[in-house]
C-alpha positions in Angstrom: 22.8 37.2 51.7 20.8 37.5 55.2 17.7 36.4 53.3 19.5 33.3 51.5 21.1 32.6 55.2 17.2 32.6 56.8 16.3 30.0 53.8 19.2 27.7 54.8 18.2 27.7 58.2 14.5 27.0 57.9 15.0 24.2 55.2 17.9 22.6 57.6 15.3 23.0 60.8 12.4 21.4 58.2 14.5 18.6 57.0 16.3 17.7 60.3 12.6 17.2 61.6 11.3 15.1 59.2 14.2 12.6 59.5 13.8 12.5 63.0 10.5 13.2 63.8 11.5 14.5 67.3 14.0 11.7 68.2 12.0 8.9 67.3 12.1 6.8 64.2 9.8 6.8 61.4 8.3 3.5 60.5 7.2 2.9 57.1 4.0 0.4 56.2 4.0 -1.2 53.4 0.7 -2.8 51.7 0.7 -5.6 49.1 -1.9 -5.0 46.6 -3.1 -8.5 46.1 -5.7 -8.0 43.1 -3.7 -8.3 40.0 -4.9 -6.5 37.0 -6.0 -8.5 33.9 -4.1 -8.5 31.0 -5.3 -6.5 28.3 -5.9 -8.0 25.0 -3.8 -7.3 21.9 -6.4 -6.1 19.4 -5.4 -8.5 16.3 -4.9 -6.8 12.8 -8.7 -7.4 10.8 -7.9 -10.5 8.5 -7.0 -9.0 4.7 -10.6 -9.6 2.5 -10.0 -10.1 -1.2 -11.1 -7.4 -3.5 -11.5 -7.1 -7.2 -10.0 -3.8 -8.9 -10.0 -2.2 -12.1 -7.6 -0.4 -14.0 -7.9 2.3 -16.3 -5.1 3.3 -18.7 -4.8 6.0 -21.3 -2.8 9.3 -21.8 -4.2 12.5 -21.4 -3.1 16.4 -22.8 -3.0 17.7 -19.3 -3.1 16.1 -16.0 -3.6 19.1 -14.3 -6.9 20.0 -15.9 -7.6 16.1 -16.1 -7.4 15.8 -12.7 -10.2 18.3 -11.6 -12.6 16.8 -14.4 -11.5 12.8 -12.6 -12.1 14.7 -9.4 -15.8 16.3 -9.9 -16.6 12.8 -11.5 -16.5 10.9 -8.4 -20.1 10.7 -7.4 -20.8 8.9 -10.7 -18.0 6.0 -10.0 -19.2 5.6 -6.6 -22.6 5.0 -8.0 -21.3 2.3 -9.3 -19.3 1.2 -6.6 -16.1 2.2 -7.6 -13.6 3.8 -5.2 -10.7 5.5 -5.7 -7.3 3.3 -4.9 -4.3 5.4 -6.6 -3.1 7.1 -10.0 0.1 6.2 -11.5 2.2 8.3 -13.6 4.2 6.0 -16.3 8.1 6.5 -15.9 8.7 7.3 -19.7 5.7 9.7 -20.1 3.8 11.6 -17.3 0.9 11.9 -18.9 0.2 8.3 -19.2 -2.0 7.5 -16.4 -2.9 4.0 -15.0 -5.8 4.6 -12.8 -6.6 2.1 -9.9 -10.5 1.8 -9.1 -11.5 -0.8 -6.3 -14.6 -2.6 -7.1 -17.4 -4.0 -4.9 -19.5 -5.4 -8.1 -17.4 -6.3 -11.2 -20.4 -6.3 -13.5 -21.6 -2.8 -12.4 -18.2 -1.3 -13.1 -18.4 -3.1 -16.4 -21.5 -1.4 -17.3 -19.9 1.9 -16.0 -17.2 2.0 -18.4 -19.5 0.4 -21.3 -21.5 3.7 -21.1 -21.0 5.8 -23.8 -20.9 8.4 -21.2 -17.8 7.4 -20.0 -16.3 8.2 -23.6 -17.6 11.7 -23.7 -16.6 12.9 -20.4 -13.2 11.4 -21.2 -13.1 13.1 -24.5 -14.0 16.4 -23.0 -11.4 16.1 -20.4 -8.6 15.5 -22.3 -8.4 11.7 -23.0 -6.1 11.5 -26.4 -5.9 7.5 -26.1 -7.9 4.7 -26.4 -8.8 3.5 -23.2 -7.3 0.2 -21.8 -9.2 -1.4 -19.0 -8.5 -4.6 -16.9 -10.9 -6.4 -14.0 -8.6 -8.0 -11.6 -9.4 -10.2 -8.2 -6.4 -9.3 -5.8 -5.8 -12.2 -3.6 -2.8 -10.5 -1.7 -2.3 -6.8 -0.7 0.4 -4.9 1.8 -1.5 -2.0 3.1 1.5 -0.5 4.4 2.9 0.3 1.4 4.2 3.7 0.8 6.8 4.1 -2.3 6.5 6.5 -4.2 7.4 4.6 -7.3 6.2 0.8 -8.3 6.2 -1.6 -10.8 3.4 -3.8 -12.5 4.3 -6.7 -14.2 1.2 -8.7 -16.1 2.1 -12.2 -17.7 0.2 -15.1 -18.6 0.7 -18.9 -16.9 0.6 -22.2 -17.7 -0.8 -22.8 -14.1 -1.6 -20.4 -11.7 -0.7 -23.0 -8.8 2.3 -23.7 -10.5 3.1 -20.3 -10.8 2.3 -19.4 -7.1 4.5 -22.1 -5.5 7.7 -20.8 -7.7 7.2 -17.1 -7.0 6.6 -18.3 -3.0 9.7 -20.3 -3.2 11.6 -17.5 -4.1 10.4 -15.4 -1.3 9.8 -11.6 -0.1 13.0 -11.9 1.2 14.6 -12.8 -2.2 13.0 -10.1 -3.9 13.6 -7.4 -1.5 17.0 -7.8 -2.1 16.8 -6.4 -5.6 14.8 -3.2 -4.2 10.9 -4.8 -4.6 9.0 -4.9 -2.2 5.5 -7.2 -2.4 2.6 -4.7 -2.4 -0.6 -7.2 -4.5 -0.8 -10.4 -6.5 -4.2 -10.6 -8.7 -5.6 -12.9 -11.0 -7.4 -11.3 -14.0 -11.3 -11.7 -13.4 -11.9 -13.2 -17.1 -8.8 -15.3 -17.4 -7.3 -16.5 -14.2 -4.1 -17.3 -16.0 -3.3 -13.7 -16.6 -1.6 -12.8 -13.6 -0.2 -9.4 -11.9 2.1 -8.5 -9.3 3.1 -5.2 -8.2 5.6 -4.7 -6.1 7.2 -1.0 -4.6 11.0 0.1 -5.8 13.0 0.7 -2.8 16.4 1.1 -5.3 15.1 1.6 -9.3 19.0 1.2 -10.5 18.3 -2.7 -8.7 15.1 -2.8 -9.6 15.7 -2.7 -13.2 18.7 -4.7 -12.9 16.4 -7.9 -11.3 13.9 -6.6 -14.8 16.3 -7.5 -17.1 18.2 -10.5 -15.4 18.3 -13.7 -17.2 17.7 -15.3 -13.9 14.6 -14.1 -13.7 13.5 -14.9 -17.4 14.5 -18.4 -16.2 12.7 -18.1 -12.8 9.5 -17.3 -15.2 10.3 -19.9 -17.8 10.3 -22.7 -14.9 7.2 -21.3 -13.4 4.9 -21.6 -16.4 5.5 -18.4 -17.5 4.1 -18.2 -21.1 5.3 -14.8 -23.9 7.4 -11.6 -22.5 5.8 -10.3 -19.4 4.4 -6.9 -19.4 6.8 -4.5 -17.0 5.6 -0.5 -16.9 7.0 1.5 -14.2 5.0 4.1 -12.2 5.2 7.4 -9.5 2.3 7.8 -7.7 0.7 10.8 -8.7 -0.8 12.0 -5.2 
């Protein structure tokens, strides 16, 4: 207690002085800093390039011992300029695998999968389908993206510009409503009227809903919309 009492004193004594400083009153100066620092830029996001993709689709015995044969096969795609986007895992079956490649030369990745080496190494690694390939030009991506499940639907047009303003009209907004979210619009590289849209599933039970809605098939109909679209669901596989 004596000690505490000592403390008391000292910071009293310390703190009575530096308010008074010895009776007289402490003056304060103040300095304006009249340089103003100039605004910092906002670093603008790098304006989205258009790439062309290619999708791979076929079913396979086991993904698991699929996957380390895809894996150890990489230095070959990127020799042909070929890099890896995403694999999706079809709702109804697992093991049926849509494989997204990004392109920087169409005709190289052409020749790519026109080598008969391609067949073999897929035969040896478990490939039990026959392959299904698609070249597409994406004019719109989201890069921030992140569902885990999505949905690709391919249909032909009438018009592609036709198409566009009807599925602009009806808006991101629109269709996030009914759990899709815009993720990539292409055009198919050898027909420009077969178009593809992907969009993420924020709610499946909606998502499937807005699939099946005879608004929609109307919404099509009235944009040019030519057959039954093509509609496979997917889980990202990594």
């Amino acid at each position: 207690m004596k000690s505490l009492s000592i403390v008391t004193a000292c910071c009293s004594l310390f703190f009575f002085t530096a308010c008074n400083g010895g009776g007289e009153k402490a003056t304060t100066t103040e300095t304006t800093d009249t340089v103003k620092a100039a605004p910092v830029a906002e670093a603008k996001p790098a304006a989205f390039k258009p790439f062309d993709m290619v999708e791979i689709s076929h079913v396979v015995k086991d993904y698991a011992k699929w996957k380390v044969a895809f894996d150890a096969d990489s230095t070959a795609r990127k020799a042909s300029g070929l890099e890896f986007l995403v694999i999706g895992k079809a709702n109804k079956n697992s093991n049926d695998l849509m494989i997204v490649l990004q392109a920087s030369d169409v005709q190289k990745a052409k020749d790519f999968a026109a080598n008969p080496r391609l067949k073999d190494v897929m035969e040896k690694n478990g490939v039990i389908s026959k392959p299904m390939l698609g070249y597409f030009h994406v004019t719109r991506f989201n890069p921030d993206s992140k569902e885990k499940q999505w949905v690709v639907i391919t249909h032909k047009v009438k018009g592609y510009d036709t198409w566009l303003k009807t599925f602009d009209a009806e808006g991101p907004t629109t269709r996030a409503s009914f759990g899709l979210i815009d993720v990539a619009l292409a055009q198919s590289v050898d027909d420009p009227k077969l178009v593809q849209v992907v969009f993420d599933i924020k709610d499946m039970a909606k998502a499937k809903a807005r699939m099946s809605d005879p608004a929609l098939k109307k919404l099509m109909t009235d944009a040019g919309v030519e057959g039954p679209p093509t509609i496979d669901f997917y889980t990202s596989a990594e």
